[in-house]
C-alpha positions as CSV (number, residue, x, y, z in Angstrom):
1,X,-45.8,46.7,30.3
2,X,-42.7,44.1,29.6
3,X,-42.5,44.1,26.0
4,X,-40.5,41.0,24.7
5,X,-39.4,40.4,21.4
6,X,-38.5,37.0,19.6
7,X,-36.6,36.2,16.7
8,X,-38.0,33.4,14.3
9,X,-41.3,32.1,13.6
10,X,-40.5,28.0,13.2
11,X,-41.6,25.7,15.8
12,X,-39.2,27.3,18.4
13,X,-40.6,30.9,18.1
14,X,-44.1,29.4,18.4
15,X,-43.4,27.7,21.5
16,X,-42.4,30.2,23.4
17,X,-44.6,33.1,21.6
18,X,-47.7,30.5,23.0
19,X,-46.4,30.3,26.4
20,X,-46.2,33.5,27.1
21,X,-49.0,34.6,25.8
22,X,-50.9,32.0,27.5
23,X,-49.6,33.1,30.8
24,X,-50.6,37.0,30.3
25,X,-47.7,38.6,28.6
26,X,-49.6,40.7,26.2
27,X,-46.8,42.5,24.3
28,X,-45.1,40.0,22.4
29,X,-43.9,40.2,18.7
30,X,-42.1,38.0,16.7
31,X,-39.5,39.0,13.4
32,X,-39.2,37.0,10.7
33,X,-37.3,37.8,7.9
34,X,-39.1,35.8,5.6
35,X,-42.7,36.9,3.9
36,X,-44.3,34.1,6.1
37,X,-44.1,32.2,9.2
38,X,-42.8,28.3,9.4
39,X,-38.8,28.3,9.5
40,X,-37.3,25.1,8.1
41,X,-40.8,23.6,7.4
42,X,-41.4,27.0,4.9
43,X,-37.7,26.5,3.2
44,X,-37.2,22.7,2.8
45,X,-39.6,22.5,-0.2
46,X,-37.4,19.5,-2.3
47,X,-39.4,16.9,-3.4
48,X,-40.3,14.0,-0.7
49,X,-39.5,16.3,1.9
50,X,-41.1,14.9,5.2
51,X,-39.9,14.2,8.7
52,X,-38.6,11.2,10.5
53,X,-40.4,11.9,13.8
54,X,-43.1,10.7,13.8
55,X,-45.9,13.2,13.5
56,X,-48.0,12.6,17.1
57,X,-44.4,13.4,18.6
58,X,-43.8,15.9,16.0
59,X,-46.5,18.2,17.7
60,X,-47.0,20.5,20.5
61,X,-48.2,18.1,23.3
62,X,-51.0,20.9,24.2
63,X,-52.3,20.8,20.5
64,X,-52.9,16.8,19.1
65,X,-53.7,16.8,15.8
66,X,-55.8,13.4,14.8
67,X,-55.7,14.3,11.0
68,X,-51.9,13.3,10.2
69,X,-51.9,11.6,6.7
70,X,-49.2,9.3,7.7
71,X,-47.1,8.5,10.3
72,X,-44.0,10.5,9.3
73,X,-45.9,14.1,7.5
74,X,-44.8,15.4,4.8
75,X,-43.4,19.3,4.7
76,X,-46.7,20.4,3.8
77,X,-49.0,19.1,6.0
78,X,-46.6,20.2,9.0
79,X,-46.0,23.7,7.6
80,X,-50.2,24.0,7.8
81,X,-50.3,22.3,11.3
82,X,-47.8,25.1,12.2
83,X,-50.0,28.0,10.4
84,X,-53.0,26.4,11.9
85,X,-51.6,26.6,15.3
86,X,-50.2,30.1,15.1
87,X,-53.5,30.7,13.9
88,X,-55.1,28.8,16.9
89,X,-53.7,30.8,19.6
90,X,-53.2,34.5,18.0
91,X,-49.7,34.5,17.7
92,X,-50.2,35.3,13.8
93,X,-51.0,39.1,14.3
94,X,-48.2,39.5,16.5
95,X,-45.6,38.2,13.2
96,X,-43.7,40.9,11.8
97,X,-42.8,39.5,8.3
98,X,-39.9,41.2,6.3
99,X,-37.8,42.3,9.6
100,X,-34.2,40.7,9.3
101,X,-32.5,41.3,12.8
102,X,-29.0,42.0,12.0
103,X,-27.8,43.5,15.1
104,X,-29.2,43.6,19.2
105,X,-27.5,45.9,21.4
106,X,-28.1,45.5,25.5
107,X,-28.3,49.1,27.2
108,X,-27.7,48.8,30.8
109,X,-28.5,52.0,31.8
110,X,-32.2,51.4,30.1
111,X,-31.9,47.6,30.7
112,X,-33.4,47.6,27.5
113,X,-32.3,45.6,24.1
114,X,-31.8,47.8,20.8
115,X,-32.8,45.4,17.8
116,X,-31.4,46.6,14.4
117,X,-32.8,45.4,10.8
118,X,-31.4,45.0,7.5
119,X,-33.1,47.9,6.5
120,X,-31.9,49.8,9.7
121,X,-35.3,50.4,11.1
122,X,-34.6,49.3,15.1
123,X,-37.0,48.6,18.0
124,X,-36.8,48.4,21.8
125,X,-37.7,45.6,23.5
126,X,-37.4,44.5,27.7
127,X,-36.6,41.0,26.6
128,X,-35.1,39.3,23.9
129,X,-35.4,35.9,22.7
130,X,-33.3,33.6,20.2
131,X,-35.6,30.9,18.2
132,X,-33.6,31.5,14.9
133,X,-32.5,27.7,15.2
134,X,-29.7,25.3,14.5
135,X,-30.7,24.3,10.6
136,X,-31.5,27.7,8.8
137,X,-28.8,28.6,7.7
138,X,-27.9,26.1,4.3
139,X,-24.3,26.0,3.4
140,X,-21.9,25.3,0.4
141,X,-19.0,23.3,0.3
142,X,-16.0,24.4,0.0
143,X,-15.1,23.0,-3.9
144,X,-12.5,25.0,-6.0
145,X,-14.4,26.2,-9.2
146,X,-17.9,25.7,-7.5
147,X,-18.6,29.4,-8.9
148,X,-17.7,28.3,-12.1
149,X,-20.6,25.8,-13.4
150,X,-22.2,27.1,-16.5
151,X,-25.7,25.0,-15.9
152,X,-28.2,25.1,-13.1
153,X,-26.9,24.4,-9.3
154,X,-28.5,25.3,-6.1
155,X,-29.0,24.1,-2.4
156,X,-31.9,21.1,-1.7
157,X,-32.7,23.5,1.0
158,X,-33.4,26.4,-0.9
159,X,-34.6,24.0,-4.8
160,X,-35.7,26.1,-7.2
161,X,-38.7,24.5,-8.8
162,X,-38.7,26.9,-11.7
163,X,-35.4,24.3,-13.2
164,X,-37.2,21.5,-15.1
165,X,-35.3,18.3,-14.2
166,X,-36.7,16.2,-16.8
167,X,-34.2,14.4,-19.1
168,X,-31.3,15.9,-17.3
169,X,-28.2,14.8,-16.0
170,X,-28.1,15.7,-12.7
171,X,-25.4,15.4,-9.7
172,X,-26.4,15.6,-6.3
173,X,-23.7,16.1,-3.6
174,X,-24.4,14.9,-0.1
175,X,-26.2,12.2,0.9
176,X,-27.5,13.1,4.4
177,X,-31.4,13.4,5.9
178,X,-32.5,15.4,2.7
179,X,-30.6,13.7,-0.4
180,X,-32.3,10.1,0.6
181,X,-35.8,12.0,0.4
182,X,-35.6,13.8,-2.8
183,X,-33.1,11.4,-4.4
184,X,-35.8,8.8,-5.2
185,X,-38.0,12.1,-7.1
186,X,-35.1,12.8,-8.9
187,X,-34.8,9.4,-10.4
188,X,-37.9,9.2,-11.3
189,X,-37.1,12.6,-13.2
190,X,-33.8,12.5,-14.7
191,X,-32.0,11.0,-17.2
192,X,-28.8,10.2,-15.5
193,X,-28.2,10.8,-11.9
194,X,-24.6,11.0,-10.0
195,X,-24.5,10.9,-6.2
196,X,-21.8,11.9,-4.3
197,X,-21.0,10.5,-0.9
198,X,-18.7,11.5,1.3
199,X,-19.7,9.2,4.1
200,X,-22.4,6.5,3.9
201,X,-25.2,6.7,6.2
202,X,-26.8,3.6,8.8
203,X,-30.2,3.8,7.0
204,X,-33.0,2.1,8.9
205,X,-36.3,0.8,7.1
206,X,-39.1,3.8,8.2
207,X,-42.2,2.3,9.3
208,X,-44.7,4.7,7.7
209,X,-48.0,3.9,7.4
210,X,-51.0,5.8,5.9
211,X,-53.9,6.7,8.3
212,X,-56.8,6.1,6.8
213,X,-60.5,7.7,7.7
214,X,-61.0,5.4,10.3
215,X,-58.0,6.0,11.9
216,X,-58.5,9.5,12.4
217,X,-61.8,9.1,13.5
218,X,-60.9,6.7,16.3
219,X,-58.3,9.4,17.3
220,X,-60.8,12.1,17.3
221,X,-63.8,10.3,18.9
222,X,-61.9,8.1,21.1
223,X,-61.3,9.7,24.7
224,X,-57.4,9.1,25.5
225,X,-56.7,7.9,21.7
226,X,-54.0,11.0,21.0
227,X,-52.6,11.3,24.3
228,X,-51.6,7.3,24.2
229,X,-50.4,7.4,20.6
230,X,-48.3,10.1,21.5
231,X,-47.0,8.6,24.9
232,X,-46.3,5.1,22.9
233,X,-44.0,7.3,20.0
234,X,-42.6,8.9,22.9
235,X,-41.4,6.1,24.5
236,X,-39.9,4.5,21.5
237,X,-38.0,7.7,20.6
238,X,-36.8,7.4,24.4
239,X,-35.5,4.3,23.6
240,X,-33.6,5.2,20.4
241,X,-31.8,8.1,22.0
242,X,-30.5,5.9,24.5
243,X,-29.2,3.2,21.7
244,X,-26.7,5.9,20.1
245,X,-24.1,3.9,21.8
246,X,-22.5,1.2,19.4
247,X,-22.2,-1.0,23.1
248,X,-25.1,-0.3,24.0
249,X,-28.0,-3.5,23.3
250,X,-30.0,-0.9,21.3
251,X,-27.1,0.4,19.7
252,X,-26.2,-3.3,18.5
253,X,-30.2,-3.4,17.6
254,X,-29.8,-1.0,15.1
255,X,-26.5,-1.2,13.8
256,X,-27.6,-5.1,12.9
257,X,-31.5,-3.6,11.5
258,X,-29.7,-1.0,9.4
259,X,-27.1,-3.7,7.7
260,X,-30.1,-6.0,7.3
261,X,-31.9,-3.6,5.5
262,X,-29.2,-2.6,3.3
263,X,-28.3,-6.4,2.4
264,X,-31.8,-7.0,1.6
265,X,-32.1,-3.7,-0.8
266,X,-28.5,-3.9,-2.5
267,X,-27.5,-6.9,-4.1
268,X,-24.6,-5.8,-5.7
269,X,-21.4,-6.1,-3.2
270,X,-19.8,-3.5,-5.1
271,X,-22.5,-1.4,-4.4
272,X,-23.3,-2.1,-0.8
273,X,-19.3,-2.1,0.3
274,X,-19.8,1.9,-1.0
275,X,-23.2,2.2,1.3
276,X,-21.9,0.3,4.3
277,X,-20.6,3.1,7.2
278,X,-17.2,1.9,8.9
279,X,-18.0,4.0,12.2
280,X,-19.9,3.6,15.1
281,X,-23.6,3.6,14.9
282,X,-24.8,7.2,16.1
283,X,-22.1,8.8,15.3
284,X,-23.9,10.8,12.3
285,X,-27.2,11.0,12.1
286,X,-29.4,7.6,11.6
287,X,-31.5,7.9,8.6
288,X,-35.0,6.3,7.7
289,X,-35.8,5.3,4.4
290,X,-37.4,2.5,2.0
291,X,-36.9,4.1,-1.2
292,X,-33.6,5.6,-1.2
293,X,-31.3,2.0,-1.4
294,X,-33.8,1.1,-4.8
295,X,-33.3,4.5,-6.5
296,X,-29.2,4.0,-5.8
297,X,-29.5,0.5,-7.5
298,X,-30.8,1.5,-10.6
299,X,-29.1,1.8,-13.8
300,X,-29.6,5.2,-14.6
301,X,-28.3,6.4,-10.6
302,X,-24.6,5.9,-10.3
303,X,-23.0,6.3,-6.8
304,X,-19.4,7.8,-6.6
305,X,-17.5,7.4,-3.3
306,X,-14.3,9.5,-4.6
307,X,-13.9,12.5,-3.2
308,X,-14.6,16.3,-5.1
309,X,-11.9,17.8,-6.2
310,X,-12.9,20.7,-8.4
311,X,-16.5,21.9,-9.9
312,X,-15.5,22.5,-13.9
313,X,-17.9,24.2,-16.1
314,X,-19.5,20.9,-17.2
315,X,-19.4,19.0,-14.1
316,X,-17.5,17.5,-11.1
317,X,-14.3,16.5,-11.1
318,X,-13.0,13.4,-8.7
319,X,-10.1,12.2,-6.6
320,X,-9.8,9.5,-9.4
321,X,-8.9,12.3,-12.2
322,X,-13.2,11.8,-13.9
323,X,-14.7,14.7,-14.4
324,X,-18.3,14.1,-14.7
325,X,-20.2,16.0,-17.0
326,X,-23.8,17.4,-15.5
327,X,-26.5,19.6,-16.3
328,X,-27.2,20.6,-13.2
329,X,-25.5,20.4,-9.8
330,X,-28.1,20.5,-6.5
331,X,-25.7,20.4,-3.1
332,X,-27.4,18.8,-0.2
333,X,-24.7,19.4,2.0
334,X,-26.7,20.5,4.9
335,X,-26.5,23.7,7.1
336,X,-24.1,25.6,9.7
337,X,-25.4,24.0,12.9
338,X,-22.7,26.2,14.6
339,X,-24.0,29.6,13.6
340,X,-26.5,29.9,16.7
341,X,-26.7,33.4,16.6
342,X,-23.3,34.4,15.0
343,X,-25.1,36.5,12.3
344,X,-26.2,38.7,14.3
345,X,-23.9,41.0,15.8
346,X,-25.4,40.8,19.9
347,X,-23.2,43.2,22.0
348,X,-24.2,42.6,26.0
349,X,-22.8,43.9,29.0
350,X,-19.6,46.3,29.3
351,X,-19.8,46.0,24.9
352,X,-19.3,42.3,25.3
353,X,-19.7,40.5,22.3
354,X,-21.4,36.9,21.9
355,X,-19.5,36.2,18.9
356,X,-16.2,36.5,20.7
357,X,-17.9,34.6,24.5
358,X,-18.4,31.7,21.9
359,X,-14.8,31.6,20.2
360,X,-14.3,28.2,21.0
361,X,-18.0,27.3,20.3
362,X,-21.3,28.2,21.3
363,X,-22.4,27.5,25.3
364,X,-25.0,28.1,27.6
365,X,-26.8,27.4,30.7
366,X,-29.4,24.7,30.4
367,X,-28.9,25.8,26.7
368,X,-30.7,28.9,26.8
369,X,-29.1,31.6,29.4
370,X,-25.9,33.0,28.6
371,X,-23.4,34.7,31.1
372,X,-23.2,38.5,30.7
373,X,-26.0,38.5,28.6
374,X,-29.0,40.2,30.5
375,X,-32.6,39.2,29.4
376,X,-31.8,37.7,26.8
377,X,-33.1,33.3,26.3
378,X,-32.3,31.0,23.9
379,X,-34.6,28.5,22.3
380,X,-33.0,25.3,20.9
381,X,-29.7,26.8,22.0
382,X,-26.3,25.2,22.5
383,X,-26.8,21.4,23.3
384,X,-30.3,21.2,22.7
385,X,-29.9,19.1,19.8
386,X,-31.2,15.3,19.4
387,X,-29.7,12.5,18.0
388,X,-32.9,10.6,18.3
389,X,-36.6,11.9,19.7
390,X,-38.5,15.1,18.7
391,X,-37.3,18.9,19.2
392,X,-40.2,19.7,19.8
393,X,-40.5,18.0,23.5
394,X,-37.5,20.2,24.2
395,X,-38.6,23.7,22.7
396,X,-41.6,23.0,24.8
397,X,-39.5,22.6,27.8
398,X,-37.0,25.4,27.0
399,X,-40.6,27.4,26.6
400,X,-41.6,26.3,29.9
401,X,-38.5,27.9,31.4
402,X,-38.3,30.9,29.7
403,X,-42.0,31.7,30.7
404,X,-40.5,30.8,34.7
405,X,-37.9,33.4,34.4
406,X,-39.8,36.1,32.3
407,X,-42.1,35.8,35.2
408,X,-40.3,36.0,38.2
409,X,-38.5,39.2,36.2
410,X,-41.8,40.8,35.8
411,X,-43.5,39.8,39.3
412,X,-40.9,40.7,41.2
413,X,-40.1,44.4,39.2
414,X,-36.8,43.1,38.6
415,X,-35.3,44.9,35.3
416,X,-33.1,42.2,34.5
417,X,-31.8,39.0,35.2
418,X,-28.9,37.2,34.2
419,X,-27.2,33.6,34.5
420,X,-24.3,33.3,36.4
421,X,-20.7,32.6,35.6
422,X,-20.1,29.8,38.2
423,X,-23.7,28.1,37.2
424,X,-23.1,28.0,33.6
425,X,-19.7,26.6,33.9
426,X,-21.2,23.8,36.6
427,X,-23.2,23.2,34.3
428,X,-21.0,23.2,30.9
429,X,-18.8,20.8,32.4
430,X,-21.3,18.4,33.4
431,X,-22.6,18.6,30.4
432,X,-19.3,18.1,28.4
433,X,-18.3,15.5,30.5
434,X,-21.6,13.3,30.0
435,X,-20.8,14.3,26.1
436,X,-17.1,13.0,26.5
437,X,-18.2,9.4,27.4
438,X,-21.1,9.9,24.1
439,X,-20.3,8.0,20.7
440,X,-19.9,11.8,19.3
441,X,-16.6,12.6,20.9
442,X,-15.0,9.3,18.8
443,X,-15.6,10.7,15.5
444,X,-16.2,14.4,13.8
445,X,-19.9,15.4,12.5
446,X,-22.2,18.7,12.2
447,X,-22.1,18.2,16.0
448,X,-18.8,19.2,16.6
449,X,-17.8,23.2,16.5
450,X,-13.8,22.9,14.5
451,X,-12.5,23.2,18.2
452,X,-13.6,19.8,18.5
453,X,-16.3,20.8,21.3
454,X,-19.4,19.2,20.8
455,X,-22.4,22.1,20.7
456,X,-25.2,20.9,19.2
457,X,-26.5,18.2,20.4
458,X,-28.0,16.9,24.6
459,X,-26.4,13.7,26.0
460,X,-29.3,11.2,26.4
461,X,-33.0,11.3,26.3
462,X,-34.8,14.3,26.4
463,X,-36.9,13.6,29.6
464,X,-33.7,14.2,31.9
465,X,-33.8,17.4,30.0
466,X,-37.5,18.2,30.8
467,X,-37.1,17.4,34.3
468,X,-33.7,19.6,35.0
469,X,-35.6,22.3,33.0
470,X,-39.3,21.9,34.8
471,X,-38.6,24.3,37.6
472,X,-36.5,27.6,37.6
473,X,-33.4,27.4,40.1
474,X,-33.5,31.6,40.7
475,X,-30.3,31.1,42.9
476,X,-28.5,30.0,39.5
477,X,-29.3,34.2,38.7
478,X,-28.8,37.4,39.2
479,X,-31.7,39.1,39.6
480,X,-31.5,43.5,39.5
C-alpha cells in the first residue's frame, strides 16, 4: 500500500488529505506541529480577526456551508467550518498533532522519503506532500534595540490575550491586512494608541452584511441557492483579480472607490495625505475595511508616518529624533511569504538540497512539482498566491492534480515520478514573463523574493489556473 504523508493541517492539507482519501488512498496521515488542526485560522486569534473573502468563496466547493454569520466570517466560525469538515470526511484520525517535521530525506534506492521531527522520532512515507503554506511563519522586523523593551510586545499573529490592554498605551507597527482588523478593538481598549506606517494601504469599503435566519434558510431549503451564491462571489472575485492593473478599467474602478472612501472617512488633510498610497493600485495588497479610517481619526489614535529607528526600553524611536513612550509594543508586520519549505532541511536526488535549487527564490512546475525532487507535491507552492479571489479555488485545483499524479504513480506500479527540467523551466518562464508585464514587477512587496523574482503570487484569475491544472500532462514527467 502507497503510504503518503502530508505536512500541515490548514486548508491546504485538508484539500488534498480529502481528495485522496476520497479516491481510495487509505494510508494517509497528516503532521501538525501544533496540538490541533486549522493553520493560520488556529494562530491569527487578534481581536476582529476575519477574512476578506467572502465566506461562500471561502469554502471547499464540494462542502457549502448555508450557516455563515456574515458575509466575510470571522476566525472563529471558519476555524470550526474547517474542524467540521475534517470531521466530515475522517481526515481527523489521520492528524498527528505534536509532530514538527524538521528534516525529509529522498532515498532512491528505497524510493522512499525519510521524515525527521523535532524530537527526532522519523517515519517513512512513498509520498510526500508540502501544505505548510505561505503565511505561517510570523516575522519581526528588523529594529535595533527591538530586544530591549522592558514592557509587553508580541506578534498580532501570535497575541497573547493573557496582556490586559485596558488603559494602556499601546504601539502597533504595521498597518497591513491584520492591523486594520484589530486596530479598531484596540481603540476601543486603550488609552493612547500609536500606529506606525510604513506604507499606506488602498482600503476599499467591505460590503459585509449579517445573514439573518431567513437567509440561511433560503440557502438550505432552496435547491441551487449555495451553488449560485457561490458562482456570483466567484465571478466578482474574477473580476477584481483582473483589475490589479492601475490601466486597467477595474484597476481605475478601484483606485477611484478606495480614494472615495478614504475622503469620505478622513476629514483632516493632514491626516488623509499620510493614508493616501502614491503607487499603483495592486501593487500591495488591497484591503477592506469600514472601521479602520474612524479608529485612525480619533483623538486618542495617533498615526506616525516616520520611519523606526530604534525600539528603547520605553518605546519607539523615529526618523524625526521622538521617541515614543509605550506600554506595550504588538508588531503586525506580517510573515515570511518566501520561506516555502526553507525550514525544513529536504535533501532529494544525488543529496540535492531544495534550499540551495531555490537560491534565487522559490520555483516550481505548475507550483507544486519540483525538478529533482521525486514524489514529492506542493500545495499552495511557488506562484500560487492571489492578489484578489479565494486560495481555496486553487488548493482545490492543486488537490485535483496531485490526486492525478499520485494515481497514475500507483496504477501504473511506477515507484516514482518526477517533473522535468525542460517543463518546469517552459513553464517558469512563461510564468515570469506574464508576471513581468503584472503591476508587481513596478514596485517591491511580500511578493517579491530579495532577488527581485516575484514567487508568491499567479498572474491573473484563478480559472486559467484551474484549467492548466484540470488534467495531468504525464509527458511533462518522468515516470520510474
Amino acid at each position: 500500500m502507497t503510504s503518503i504523508g502530508i505536512i500541515g493541517s490548514g486548508f491546504g492539507g485538508l484539500s488534498v488529505a480529502i481528495e485522496l482519501q476520497r479516491a481510495g488512498h487509505a494510508d494517509v496521515r497528516l503532521w501538525e506541529r501544533a496540538d490541533s488542526i486549522g493553520g493560520v485560522w488556529r494562530d491569527n486569534t487578534y481581536p476582529g480577526a476575519a477574512c476578506d473573502v467572502p465566506s461562500p468563496l471561502y469554502s471547499f466547493s464540494y462542502e457549502p456551508y448555508a450557516g455563515w454569520s456574515s458575509r466575510y466570517a470571522g476566525q472563529a466560525q471558519i476555524l470550526g467550518y474547517l474542524r467540521a469538515t475534517s470531521d466530515k470526511y475522517g481526515i481527523t484520525p489521520l492528524v498527528q498533532l505534536g509532530h514538527d517535521v524538521v528534516a525529509a530525506h529522498f532515498d532512491e534506492d528505497a524510493a522512499t522519503w525519510t521524515v525527521r521531527f523535532a524530537d527526532d522520532s522519523e517515519q517513512v512515507v512513498n509520498i510526500l506532500i508540502s501544505a505548510v503554506g505561505q503565511l505561517s511563519h510570523p516575522t519581526l522586523p528588523s529594529i535595533p534595540g527591538i530586544g530591549t523593551f522592558e514592557g509587553e510586545a508580541f506578534h498580532s499573529a501570535r497575541w497573547d490575550h493573557d496582556v490586559d490592554l485596558t488603559g494602556k498605551r499601546v504601539a502597533v507597527v504595521g498597518t497591513g491586512a491584520s492591523a486594520i482588523q484589530f486596530i479598531p478593538h484596540l481603540a476601543e481598549q486603550a488609552s493612547h494608541v500609536t500606529v506606525f506606517q510604513r506604507t499606506p494601504s488602498y482600503i476599499l469599503p467591505k460590503p459585509d452584511q449579517t445573514y439573518g435566519p431567513w437567509y440561511q434558510a433560503v440557502l438550505r431549503l432552496v435547491p441551487g441557492a449555495l451553488r449560485a451564491e457561490r458562482a456570483g462571489s466567484w465571478g466578482i472575485a474574477e473580476q477584481f483579480s483582473r483589475g490589479l492593473d492601475d490601466d486597467s478599467m477595474v484597476g481605475k474602478a478601484i483606485s477611484a472607490a478606495a480614494r472615495k472612501h478614504l475622503s469620505a472617512k478622513i476629514e483632516d488633510p493632514l491626516l488623509r495625505a499620510k493614508l493616501t498610497p502614491e503607487y499603483p493600485v495592486g501593487c500591495k495588497r488591497i484591503l477592506f475595511a469600514n472601521t479602520y479610517y474612524p479608529a485612525i481619526a480619533q483623538q486618542h489614535v495617533h498615526l506616525v508616518a516616520h520611519p523606526i529607528t530604534a525600539v528603547t526600553p520605553t518605546g519607539v524611536q523615529t526618523a524625526d529624533g521622538t521617541v515614543h513612550e509605550v506600554d506595550v509594543v504588538i508588531y503586525a508586520t506580517g510573515f515570511d511569504a518566501q520561506e516555502f519549505l526553507e525550514s525544513i532541511d529536504v535533501t532529494g536526488v544525488a543529496g540535492q538540497m531544495l534550499a540551495t535549487q531555490w537560491t534565487d527564490g522559490a520555483r516550481a512546475y505548475l507550483g507544486i512539482h519540483v525538478p529533482h525532487f521525486p514524489n514529492l507535491f506542493l500545495s499552495y507552492g511557488p506562484n500560487t498566491n492571489l492578489g484578489g479571489g479565494s486560495i481555496i479555488y486553487m488548493l482545490e485545483a492543486q488537490a485535483r492534480n496531485i490526486r492525478q499524479a499520485v494515481d497514475r504513480l500507483v496504477t501504473g506500479e511506477y515507484r516514482t515520478v518526477v517533473v522535468t527540467e525542460a517543463a518546469e523551466e517552459a513553464y517558469d518562464h512563461d510564468v515570469q514573463r506574464r508576471l513581468g508585464r503584472s503591476v508587481w514587477a513596478h514596485c517591491d512587496s511580500w511578493y517579491r523574493h530579495a532577488s527581485g523574482r516575484i514567487t508568491s503570487n499567479w498572474p491573473g484569475s484563478t480559472h486559467p489556473y484551474a484549467r492548466r491544472t484540470r488534467t495531468l500532462e504525464p509527458d511533462a514527467f518522468e515516470w520510474a
